[in-house]
ZANU-275635 format. One record per residue (C-alpha): x, y, z; residue number from 1. Coordinates in Angstrom, 3 decimals. Example, Ala and Ser with C-alpha at 12.3 -4.5 7.8 and 13.67 -1.06 7.14 Angstrom:
2
{{12.300,-4.500,7.800},1};
{{13.670,-1.060,7.140},2};
// end
This chain:
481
{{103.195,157.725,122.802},1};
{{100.410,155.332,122.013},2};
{{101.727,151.460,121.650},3};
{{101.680,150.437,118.112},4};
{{98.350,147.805,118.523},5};
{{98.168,144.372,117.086},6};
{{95.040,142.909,118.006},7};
{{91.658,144.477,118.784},8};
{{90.533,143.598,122.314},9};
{{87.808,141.766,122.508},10};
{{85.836,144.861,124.558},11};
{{85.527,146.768,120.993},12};
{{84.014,143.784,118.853},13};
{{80.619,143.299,118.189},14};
{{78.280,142.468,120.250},15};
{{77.711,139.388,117.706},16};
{{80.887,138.567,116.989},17};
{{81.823,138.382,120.436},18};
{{78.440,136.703,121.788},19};
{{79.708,133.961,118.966},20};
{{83.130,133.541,120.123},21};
{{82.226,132.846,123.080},22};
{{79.384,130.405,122.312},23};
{{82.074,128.406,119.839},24};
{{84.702,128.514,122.576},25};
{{83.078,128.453,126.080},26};
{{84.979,125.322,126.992},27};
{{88.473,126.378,125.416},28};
{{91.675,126.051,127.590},29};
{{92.732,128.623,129.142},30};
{{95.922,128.371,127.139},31};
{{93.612,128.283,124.088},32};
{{90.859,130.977,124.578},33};
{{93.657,134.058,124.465},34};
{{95.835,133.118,121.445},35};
{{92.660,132.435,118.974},36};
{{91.096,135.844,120.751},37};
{{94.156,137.102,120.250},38};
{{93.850,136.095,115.698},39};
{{90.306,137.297,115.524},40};
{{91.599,140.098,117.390},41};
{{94.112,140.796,114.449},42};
{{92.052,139.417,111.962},43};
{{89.078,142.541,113.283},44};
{{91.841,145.162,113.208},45};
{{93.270,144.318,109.859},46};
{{89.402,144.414,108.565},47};
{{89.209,147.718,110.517},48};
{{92.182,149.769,109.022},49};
{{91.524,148.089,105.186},50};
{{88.118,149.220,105.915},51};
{{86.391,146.319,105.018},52};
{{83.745,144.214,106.824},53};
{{84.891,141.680,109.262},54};
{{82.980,138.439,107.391},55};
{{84.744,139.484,103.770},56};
{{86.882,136.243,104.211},57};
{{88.275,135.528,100.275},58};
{{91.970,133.040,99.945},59};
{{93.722,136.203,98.991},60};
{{92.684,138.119,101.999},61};
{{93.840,134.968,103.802},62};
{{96.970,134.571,102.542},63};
{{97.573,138.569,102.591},64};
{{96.773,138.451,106.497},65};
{{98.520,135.152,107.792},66};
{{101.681,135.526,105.398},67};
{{103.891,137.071,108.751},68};
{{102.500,135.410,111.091},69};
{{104.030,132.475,112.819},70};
{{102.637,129.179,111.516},71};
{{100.558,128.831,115.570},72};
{{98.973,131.755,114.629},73};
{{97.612,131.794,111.297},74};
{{96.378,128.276,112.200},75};
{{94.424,130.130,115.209},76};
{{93.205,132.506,112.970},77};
{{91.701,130.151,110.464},78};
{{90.210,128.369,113.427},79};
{{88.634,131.345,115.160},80};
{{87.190,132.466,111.488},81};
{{85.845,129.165,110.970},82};
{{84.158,129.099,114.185},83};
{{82.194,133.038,114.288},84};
{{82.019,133.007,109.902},85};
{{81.041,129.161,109.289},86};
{{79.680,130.037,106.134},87};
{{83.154,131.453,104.621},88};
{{85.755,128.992,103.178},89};
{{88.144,129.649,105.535},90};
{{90.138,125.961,104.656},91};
{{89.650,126.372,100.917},92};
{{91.996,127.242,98.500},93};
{{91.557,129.290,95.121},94};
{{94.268,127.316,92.869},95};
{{94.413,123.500,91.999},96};
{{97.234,122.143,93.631},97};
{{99.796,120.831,90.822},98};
{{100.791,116.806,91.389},99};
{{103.693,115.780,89.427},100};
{{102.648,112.494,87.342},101};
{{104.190,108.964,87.614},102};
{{105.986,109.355,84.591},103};
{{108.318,112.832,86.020},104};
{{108.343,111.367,89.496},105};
{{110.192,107.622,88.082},106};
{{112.450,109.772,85.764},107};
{{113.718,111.630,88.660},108};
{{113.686,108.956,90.305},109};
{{116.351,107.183,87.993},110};
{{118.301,110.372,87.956},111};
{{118.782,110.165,91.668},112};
{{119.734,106.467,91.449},113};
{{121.794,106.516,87.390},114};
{{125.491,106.236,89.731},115};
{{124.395,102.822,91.097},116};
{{124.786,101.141,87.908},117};
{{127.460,99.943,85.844},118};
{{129.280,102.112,83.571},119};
{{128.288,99.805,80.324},120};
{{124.742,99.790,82.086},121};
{{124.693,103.352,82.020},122};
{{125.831,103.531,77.826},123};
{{123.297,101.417,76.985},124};
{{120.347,102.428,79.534},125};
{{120.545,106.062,78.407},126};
{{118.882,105.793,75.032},127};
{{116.398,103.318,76.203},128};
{{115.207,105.455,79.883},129};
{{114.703,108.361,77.562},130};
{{111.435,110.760,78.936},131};
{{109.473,112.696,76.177},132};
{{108.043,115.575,77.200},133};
{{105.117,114.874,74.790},134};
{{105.336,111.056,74.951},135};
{{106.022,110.934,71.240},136};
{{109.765,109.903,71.314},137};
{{110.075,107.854,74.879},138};
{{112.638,105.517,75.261},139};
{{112.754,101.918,73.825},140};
{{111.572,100.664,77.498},141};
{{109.355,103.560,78.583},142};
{{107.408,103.105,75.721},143};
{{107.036,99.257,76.021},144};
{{106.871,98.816,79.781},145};
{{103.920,100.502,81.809},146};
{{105.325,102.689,84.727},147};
{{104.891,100.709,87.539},148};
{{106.837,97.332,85.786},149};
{{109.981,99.647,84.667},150};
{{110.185,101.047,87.832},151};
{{109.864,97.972,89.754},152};
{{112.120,96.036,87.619},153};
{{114.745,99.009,88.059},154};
{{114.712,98.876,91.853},155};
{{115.870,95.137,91.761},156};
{{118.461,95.887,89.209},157};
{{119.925,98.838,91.139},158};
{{119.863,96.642,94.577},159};
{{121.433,93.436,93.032},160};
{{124.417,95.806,92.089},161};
{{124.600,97.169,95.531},162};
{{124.780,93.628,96.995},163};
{{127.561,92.937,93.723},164};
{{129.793,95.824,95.188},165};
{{129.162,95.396,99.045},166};
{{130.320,91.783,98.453},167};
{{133.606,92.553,96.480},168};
{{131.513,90.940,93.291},169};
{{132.245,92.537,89.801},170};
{{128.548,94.155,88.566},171};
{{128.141,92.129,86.450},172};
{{124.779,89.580,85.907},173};
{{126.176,85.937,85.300},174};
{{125.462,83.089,87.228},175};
{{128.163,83.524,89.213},176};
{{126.614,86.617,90.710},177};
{{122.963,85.609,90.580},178};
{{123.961,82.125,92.509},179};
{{125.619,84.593,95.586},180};
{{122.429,86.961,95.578},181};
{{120.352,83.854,95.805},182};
{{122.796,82.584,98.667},183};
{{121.782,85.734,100.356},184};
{{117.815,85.669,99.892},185};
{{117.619,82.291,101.110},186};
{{119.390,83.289,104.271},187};
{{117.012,86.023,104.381},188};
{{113.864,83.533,104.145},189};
{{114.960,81.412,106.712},190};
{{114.973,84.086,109.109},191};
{{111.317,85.131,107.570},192};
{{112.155,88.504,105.888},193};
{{111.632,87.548,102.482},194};
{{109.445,85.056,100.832},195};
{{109.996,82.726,98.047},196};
{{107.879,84.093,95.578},197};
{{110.051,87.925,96.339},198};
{{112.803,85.931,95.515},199};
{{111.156,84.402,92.387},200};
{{110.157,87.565,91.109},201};
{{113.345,89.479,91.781},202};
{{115.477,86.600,89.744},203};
{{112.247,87.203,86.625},204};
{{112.796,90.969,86.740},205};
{{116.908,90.422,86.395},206};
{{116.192,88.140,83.485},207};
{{113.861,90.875,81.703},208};
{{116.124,93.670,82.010},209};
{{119.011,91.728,81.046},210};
{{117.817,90.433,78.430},211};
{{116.052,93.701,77.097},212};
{{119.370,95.191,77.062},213};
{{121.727,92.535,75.969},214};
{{119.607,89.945,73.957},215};
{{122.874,87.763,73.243},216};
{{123.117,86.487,76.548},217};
{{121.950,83.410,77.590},218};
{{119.573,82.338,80.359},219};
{{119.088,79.222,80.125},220};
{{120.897,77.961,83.161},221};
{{118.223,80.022,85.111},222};
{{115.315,78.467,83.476},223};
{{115.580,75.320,86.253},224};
{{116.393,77.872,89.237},225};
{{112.925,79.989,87.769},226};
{{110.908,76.818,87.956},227};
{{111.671,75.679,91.182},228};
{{111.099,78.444,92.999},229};
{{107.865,79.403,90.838},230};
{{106.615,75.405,92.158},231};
{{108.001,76.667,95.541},232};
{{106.460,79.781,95.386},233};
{{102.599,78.277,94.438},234};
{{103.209,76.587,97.241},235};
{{103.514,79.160,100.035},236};
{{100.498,79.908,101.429},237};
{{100.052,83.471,100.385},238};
{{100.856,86.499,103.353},239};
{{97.216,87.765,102.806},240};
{{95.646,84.643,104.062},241};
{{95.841,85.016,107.798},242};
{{94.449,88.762,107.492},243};
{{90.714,88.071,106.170},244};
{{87.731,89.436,107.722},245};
{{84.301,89.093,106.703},246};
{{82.488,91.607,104.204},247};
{{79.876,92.753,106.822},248};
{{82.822,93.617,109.220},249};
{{84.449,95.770,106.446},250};
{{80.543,97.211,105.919},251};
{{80.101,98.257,109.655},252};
{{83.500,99.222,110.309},253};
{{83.650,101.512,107.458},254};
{{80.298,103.070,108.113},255};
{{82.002,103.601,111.615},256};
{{84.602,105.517,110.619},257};
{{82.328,107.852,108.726},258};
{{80.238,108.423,111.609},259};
{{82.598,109.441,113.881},260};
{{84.008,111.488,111.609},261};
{{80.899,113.437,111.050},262};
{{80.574,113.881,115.141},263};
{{84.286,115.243,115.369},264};
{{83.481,117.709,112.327},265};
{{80.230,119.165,114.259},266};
{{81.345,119.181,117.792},267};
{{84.980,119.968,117.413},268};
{{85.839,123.147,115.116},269};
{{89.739,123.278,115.654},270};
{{91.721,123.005,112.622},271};
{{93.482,119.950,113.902},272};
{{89.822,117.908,114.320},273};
{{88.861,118.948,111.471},274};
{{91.790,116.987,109.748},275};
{{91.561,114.375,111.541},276};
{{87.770,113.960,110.982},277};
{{88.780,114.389,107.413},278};
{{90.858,111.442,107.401},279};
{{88.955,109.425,109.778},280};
{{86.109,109.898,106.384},281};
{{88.611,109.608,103.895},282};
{{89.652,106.089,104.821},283};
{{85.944,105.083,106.000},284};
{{84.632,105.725,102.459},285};
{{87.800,104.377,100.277},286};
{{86.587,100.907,102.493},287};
{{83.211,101.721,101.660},288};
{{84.241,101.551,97.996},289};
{{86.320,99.254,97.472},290};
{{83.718,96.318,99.280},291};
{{81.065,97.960,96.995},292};
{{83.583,98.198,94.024},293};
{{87.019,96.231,94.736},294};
{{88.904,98.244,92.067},295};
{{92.707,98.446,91.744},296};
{{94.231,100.901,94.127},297};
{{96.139,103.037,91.358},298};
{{92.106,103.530,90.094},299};
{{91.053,104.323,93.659},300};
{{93.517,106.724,94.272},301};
{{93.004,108.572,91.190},302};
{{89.345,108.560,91.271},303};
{{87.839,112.345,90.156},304};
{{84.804,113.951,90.555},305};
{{84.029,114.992,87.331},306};
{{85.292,111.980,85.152},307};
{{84.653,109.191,87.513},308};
{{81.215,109.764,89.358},309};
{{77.856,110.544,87.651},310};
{{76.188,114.447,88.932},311};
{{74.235,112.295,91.435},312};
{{77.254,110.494,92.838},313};
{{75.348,107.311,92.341},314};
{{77.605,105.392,89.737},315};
{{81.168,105.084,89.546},316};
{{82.948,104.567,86.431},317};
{{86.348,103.904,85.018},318};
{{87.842,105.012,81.997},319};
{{89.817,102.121,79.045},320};
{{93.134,104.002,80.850},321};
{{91.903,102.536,84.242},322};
{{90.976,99.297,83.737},323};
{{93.324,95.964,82.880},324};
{{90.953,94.902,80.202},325};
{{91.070,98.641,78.611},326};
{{87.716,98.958,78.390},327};
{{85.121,101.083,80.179},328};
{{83.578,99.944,83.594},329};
{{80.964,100.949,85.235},330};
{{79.585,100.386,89.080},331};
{{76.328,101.051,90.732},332};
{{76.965,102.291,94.339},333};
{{74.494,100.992,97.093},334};
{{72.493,103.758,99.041},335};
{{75.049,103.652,102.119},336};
{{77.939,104.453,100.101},337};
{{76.370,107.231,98.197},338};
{{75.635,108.997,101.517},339};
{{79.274,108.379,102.494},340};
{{80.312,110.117,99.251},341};
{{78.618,112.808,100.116},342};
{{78.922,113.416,103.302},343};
{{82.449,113.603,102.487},344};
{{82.125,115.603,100.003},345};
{{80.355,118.649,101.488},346};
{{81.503,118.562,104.982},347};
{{85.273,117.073,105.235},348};
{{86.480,117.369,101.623},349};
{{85.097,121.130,101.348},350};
{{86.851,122.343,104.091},351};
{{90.680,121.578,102.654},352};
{{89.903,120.982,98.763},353};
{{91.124,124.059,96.806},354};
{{88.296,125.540,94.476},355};
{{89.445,123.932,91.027},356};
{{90.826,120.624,92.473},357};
{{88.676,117.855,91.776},358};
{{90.594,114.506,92.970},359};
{{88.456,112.654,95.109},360};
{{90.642,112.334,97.886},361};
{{93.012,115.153,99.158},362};
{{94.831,115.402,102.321},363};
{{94.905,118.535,104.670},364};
{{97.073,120.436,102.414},365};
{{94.538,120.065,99.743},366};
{{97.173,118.068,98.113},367};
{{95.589,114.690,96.261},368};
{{96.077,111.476,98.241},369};
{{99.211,109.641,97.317},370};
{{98.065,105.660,96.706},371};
{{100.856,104.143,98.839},372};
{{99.621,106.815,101.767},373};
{{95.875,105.749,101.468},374};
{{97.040,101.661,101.316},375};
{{98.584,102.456,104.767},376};
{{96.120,104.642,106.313},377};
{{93.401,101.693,105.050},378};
{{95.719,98.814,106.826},379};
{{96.529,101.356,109.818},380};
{{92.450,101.724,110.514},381};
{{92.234,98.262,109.689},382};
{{94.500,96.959,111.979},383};
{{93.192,99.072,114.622},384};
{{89.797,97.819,114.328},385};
{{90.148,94.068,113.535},386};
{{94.148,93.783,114.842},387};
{{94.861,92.080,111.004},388};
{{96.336,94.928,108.410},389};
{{93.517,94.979,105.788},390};
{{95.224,96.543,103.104},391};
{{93.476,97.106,99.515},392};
{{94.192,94.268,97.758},393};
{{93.586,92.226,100.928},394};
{{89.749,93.618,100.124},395};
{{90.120,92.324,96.679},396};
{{91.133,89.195,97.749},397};
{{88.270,88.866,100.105},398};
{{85.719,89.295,97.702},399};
{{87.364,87.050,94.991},400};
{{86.742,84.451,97.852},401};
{{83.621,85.909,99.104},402};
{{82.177,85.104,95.362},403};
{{84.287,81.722,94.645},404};
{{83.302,80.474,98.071},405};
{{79.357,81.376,98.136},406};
{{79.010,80.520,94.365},407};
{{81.290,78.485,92.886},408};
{{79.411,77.492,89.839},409};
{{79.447,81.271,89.527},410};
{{83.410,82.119,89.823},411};
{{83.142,83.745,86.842},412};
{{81.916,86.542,88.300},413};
{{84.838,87.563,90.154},414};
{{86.563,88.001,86.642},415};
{{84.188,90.619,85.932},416};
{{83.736,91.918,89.368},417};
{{87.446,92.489,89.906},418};
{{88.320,93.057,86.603},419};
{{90.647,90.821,85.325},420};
{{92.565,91.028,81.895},421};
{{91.693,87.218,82.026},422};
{{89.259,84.495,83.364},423};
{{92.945,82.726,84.272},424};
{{93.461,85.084,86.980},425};
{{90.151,84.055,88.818},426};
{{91.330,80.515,89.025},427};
{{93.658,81.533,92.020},428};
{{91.241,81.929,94.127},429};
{{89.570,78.936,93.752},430};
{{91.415,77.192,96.015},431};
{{91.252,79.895,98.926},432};
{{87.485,79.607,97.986},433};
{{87.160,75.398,98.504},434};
{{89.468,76.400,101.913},435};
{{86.846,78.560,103.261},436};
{{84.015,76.305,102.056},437};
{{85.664,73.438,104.029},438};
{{86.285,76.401,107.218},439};
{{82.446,76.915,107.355},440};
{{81.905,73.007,107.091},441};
{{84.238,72.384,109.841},442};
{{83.072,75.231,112.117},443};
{{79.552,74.141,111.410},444};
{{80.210,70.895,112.923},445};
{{82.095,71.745,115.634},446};
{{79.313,73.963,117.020},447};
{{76.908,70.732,116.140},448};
{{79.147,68.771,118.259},449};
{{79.446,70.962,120.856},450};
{{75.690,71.810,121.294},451};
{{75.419,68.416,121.463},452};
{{76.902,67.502,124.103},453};
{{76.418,71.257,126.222},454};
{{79.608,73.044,125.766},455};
{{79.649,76.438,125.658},456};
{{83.290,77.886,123.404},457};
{{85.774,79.045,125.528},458};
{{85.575,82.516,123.118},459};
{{81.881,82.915,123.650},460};
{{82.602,82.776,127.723},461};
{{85.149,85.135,127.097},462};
{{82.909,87.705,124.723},463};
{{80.343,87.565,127.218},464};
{{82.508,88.906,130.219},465};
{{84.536,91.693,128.277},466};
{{82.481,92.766,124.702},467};
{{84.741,93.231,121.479},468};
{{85.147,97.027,121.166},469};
{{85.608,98.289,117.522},470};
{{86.220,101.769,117.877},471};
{{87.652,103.830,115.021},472};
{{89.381,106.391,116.946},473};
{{92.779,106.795,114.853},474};
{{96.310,107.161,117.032},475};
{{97.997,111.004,116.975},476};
{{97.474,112.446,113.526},477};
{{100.672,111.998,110.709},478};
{{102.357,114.792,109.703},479};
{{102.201,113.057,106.006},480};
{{98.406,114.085,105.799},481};
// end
């Protein structure tokens, strides 16, 4: 009885097929060189008995042929494809991949967490928390509070009523309760896990709920508490302070990334280098854009291809729905970032991007990018590279300062460049901007001084025997991607 065959040895390919295989694999493991023979081999043989030609590689033949197999081997098969067929799209997919909006994802969000608060909360929440399908009958406080502030202020309502029922307090909001909860965040700010202005903002969220709900109570015993730790607040140097790096370093190190991307995709064709490579140029050009264009990250995030970019991928706009101001923006991208666009486009983005998905950045399941998960891989990089967590609005920040500090009979500009609702919002950063004026000044004259009188810096001695190494190799890949 002849055994029932799975996979063609290698002996019957093609002499080009084979000649190939070898050529893309020739310094494969020996653990690795028989399992993906062993999916072309299948991946011949199925070819063979539907009596089709080998390099007829469409999604639904895909899917058809790796559907029972074990996860290990489909992902050998797509690798050993990719490597003998590089012109097929053995990575792409034929359907955009659905992404639920922010609107679905906060209402289930509140279903999940509805038991956490009060009974009367819950009677007079309901009406107002109400989701329209269409958006044509939403709730008293979906329609007047964007996404982002309802669900925000709903996370601090729903923990302040945990802490109320940990504590043996009634939920309630009165002062009472409030005065307890503050008790509890100062505690927490002494031993540095919150900050006054958290606290300041959590106590300003209470107050807006509360009040949106139950307009005949009275706040005015929090009005002091508000002020003082507002005054308290302005006075904290701000978190983001200690984590600055210069623009150029942001340049070169994003440029960095991108290169080394491109060498993994050309010299490494395993599935798991490719999606690494395609993160390593994912977070290398959202750098790249946000020190050419230091948008918001809910507008990088959601950047597409076809509504955002011109058909020469040299100017980036934003729609009235993506801009504070609600009007239309548009950017002009430098030469260097264009050619990180696309580069990323056609190499790393084309290999995982399903056919009709057009969301600028996608992950390895063709899925778009989540903006908390590119924040962290931006800050992950970033903290790799200069060991400070560079995190988007960290980027902001530094060109807010960048302009205030180099111009500051031009501040204005930063209004426009960042993209304000209002010049008032620039102001803040002209103080960080007279602090890094007076930096340069006082750097400046230490060197003088030290020139001076012969004295070489103990960091230059230092830098000369062991050179700063910037390299942008990431750490083990995420599973998140």
């Amino acid at each position: 009885m002849v055994p029932h065959r799975r996979s063609k040895p290698s002996s019957d390919w093609q002499e080009e097929i084979r000649s190939r295989f070898d050529a893309a694999f020739a310094h494969a493991t020996p653990h690795q060189a028989p399992r993906l023979r062993q999916a072309l081999g299948r991946w011949l043989l199925a070819a063979e008995r539907d009596d089709l030609p080998p390099d007829l590689i469409t999604p639904a033949l895909l899917e058809q042929r790796t559907a029972h197999l074990e996860p290990a081997m489909a992902a050998a098969m797509r690798q050993a494809l990719h490597a003998v067929f590089p012109q097929a799209r053995v990575f792409g997919r034929e359907s955009r991949v659905e992404v639920e909006s922010k609107r679905m994802a906060l209402a289930r969000e509140i279903e999940r967490n509805w038991h956490r608060l009060p009974e009367a909360w819950q009677q007079v929440l309901k009406p107002k928390l109400h989701f329209c399908p269409e958006g044509l009958e939403d709730g008293l406080l979906v329609d007047a509070w964007s996404v982002d502030t309802l669900r925000s202020r709903l996370q601090t309502v729903w923990g302040f009523f945990d802490f109320c029922r940990d504590h043996g307090l009634p939920s309630e909001i009165t002062r009472q309760t409030v005065a307890r909860r503050l008790d509890d965040r100062q505690d927490g700010f002494r031993t540095g896990t919150v900050s006054i202005k958290t606290v300041y903002r959590e106590l300003q969220r209470l107050k807006n709920v509360d009040q949106a709900l139950f307009p005949e109570h009275d706040w005015g015993w929090a009005d002091a508490a508000l002020k003082n730790l507002q005054k308290k607040a302005n006075l904290q140097p701000s978190r983001n302070d200690a984590r600055i790096v210069d623009l150029a370093e942001l340049r070169m190190a994003a440029a960095c990334c991108c290169d080394v991307a491109a060498e993994w995709h050309k010299t490494n064709p395993s599935f798991r280098a490719q999606m690494s490579a395609n993160k390593l140029a994912r977070t290398g050009l959202a750098i790249s854009l946000l020190v050419n264009s230091p948008i918001r990250l809910e507008s990088l995030s959601t950047l597409d291809l076809q509504e955002n970019f011109d058909p020469t991928f040299t100017r980036l706009y934003l729609g009235p729905h993506q801009t504070k101001d609600k009007k239309r923006d548009e950017r002009l991208l430098t030469p260097q970032v264009q050619q990180q666009l696309r580069d990323y486009i056609n190499y790393h983005r084309a290999a995982v991007a399903p056919t009709d998905e057009s969301a600028l950045f996608v992950g390895s399941r063709g899925k778009p990018v989540a903006r908390g998960y590119l924040s962290q891989t931006i800050g992950d990089q970033c903290q790799k590279v200069f060991g400070k967590r560079v995190t988007p609005q960290v980027i902001r920040n530094i060109v807010a300062g960048f302009i205030v500090s180099q111009a500051p009979e031009r501040a204005n500009l930063a209004t426009v460049v960042l993209n304000h609702s209002s010049p008032s919002s620039t102001e803040s950063y002209r103080a960080n901007g007279t602090q890094v004026i007076a930096a340069q000044k006082l750097r400046a004259a230490n060197d003088q001084g030290r020139a001076t009188y012969g004295i070489v810096p103990e960091a230059s001695v230092s830098a000369a025997k062991k050179p700063r190494r910037g390299r942008a190799t990431p750490q083990r890949r995420s599973r998140r991607d």
